[in-house]
N, C-alpha and C positions, 0 to 999 in steps of 0.2 A: 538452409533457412528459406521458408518461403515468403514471400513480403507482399502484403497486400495495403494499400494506398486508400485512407477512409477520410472521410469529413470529421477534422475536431468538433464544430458544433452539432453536425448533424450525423452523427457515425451512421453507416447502414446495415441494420438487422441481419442481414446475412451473412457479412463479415465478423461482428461479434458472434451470434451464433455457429459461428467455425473455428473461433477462437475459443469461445466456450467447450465444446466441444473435445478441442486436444486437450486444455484445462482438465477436466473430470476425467478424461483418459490417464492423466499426471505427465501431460506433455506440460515445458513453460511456452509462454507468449511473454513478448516483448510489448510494454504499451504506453503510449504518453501518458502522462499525469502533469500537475497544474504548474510543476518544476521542472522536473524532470522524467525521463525513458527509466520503468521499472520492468523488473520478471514476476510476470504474474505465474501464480500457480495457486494449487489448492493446500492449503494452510492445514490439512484433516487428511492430507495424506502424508503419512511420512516419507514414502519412496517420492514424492513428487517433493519435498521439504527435500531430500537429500541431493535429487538432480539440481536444484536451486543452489547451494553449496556448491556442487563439483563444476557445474557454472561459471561459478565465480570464483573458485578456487580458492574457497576463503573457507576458514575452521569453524565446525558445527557450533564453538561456546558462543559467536554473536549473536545478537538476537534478529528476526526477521518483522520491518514492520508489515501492517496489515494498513489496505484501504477497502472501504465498503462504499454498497451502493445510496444509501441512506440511514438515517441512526434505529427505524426498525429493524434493520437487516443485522446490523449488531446486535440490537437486544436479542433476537431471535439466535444466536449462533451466538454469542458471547457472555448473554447475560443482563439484566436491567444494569440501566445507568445510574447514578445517583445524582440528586439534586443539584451539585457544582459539577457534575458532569453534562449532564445536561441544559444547566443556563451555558455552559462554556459552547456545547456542540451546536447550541439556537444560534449563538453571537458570530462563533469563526469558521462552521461547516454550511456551504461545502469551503476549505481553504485548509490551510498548511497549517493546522497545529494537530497534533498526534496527541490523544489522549493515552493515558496509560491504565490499563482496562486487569482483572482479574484473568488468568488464563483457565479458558474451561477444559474440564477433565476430558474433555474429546478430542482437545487439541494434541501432538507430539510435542513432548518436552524440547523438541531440538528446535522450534518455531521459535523459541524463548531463550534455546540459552539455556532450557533448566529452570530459567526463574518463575516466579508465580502471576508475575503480567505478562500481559502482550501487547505491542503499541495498538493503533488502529485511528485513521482517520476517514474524513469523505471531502474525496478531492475536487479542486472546483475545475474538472475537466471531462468532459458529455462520454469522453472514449473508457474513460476508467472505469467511471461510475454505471455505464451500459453494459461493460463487460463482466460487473459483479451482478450486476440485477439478471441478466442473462444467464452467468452461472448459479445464482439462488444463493451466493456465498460469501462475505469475503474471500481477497486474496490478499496473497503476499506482492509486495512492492518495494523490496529491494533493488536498489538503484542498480539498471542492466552496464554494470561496470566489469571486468575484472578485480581481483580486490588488487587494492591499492592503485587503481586507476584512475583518473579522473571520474565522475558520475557525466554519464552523456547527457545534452540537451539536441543534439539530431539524430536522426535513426541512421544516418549513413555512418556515424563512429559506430552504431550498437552495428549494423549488420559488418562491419569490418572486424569488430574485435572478437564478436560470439555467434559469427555463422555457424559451426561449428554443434553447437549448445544448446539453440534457441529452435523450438520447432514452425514460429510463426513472427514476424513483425509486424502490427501493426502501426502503419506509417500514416501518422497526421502532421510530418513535418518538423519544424522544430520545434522545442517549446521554451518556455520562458527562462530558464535556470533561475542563476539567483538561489537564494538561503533556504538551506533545509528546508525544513519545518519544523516548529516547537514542539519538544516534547514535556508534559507533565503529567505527573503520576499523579490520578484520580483511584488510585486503587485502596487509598486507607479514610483515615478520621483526617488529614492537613491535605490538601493541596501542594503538591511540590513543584521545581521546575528542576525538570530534569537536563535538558538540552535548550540553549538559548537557539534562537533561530527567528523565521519572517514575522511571527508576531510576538511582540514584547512582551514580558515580565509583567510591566506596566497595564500593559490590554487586558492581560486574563486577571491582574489584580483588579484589575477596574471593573471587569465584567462580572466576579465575585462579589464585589464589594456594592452594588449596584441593584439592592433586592428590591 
């Protein structure tokens, strides 16, 4: 694994665009986000989907979430958002709540699980969110753990457990940990909550209920 050392607020362009890079090749990178250290890769490839798996060693049925670089970058790769998807994404993106979006027919069904959404959020950390706009994509952001490991908050657990694995690190230090992120399913006619996490039940009721 190589490890290179960038600015959380200020990443530098040359370091994403080298991560980008092994990315679109279907190499993973290792990257902070606004919780925690994920494996980014490309989410439209499936051999790059399956290296993320044997990564982690964990069975193709869970699903892989997605972070993007802003909510056009979704629409553009995912799909329009709908009306409580979008008051939700103005109120808590960039931050920790994972929308649960329709999965498009471009994507590999093993991104998913097989099922018909796919999570997707926009994280409020400069290193994430540069390295999707750089790639032109989302990615995936599956916590760079082993499965059943703890999820790391320093890059020195990720470069000890997944040297191995991982074709790049980059290292913006630690990051916050702390609670998931919310997941709800925007994909039908209700609003669901799928996973409790950093923002309430309450928050995204209130932010719907608030026209």
């Amino acid at each position: 694994m190589r490890r290179l050392v960038i600015d959380a607020r200020r990443p530098d362009a040359m370091a994403l665009e080298q991560a980008a890079a092994l990315i679109l090749a279907g190499e993973i990178v290792a990257v902070p986000t606004d919780t925690l250290y994920g494996l980014a890769a490309d989410p439209f490839s499936a051999s790059a989907v399956t290296r993320v798996f044997a990564a982690k060693g964990r069975g193709a049925e869970r699903a892989l979430a997605l972070v993007a670089a802003d909510v056009a970058q979704i629409e553009h790769h995912l799909g329009p958002l709908g009306p409580d998807a979008r008051r939700l994404a103005a109120t808590f993106w960039p931050g920790p709540l994972t929308l649960l979006v329709p999965r498009p027919a471009t994507m590999p069904d093993a991104v998913t699980g097989g099922l018909a959404q796919v999570g997707v959020r926009v994280p409020a950390h400069a290193v994430a969110r540069g390295l999707c706009r750089v790639s032109a994509r989302p990615l995936t952001a599956t916590s760079a753990n082993l499965s059943g490991e703890p999820a790391p908050a320093d890059p020195d657990e990720v470069a000890r457990t997944l040297n191995q694995a991982v074709s790049l690190l980059l290292d913006a230090g630690p990051v916050p940990g702390g609670p998931p992120s919310t997941i709800v399913d925007v994909s039908g006619g209700d609003v669901r909550l799928v996973r409790a996490g950093a923002v309430s039940w309450d928050e995204v009721q209130a932010c719907l209920a608030n026209v």
